[in-house]
C-alpha positions, 0 to 999 in steps of 0.5 A: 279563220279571219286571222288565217285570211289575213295570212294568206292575203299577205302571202298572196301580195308579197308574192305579187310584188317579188314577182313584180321586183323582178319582172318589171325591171327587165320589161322597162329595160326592154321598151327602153331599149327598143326606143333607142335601137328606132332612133338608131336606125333612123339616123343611121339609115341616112349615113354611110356608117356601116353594119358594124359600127351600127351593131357596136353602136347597139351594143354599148347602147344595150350596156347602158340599160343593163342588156349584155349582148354578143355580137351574134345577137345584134343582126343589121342588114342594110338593103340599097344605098346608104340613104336611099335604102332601108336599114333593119336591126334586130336583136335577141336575147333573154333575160333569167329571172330567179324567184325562190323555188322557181326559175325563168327565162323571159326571150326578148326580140327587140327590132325596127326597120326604117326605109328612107324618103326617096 
């Protein structure tokens, strides 16, 4: 009985640490990102660059944590003038996650929106 317990324990942590292996890669890919498409907006709110540079800027940033996005998925809309307006990006995608015998998807909505200082 105690030999079966310890199977079946051994089972339970494998399991949790392939889901881990799995799952933790794309969530820190995720925060990382959102980091970088804040600092985007912030800077980009006081140039005169305009929403398909910032969305070309988003995309080469998003490769660069493993994020494949089209430019369908990146939204930037700019309200007012170039620094004295407010600029929103937001972004969508999903990431599939393959475990044996199960497969998922896990929908990412990465957004920021920045107004300037008038």
């Amino acid at each position: 009985m105690a030999t079966l317990k310890l199977v079946f324990g051994v089972a339970v942590i494998a399991a949790i640490l392939l889901v881990g292996f799995k799952v933790i890669p794309p969530v820190l890919s995720n925060y990382q990102f959102e980091d970088a498409i804040k600092t985007e907006a912030l800077q980009s709110t006081y140039t005169t660059r305009t929403e398909d540079d910032i969305r070309e800027t988003i995309i080469k940033q998003a490769r660069s944590y493993d994020i494949a996005l089209t430019p369908k998925q990146v939204h930037v809309a700019r309200v007012g003038g170039m620094g004295n307006g407010s600029l929103a990006i937001d972004v969508e995608y999903s990431v599939a996650i393959e475990l044996p015998g199960y497969s998922t998807t896990i929908n990412f909505h990465p957004s920021t929106k920045n107004k300037a200082v008038l």
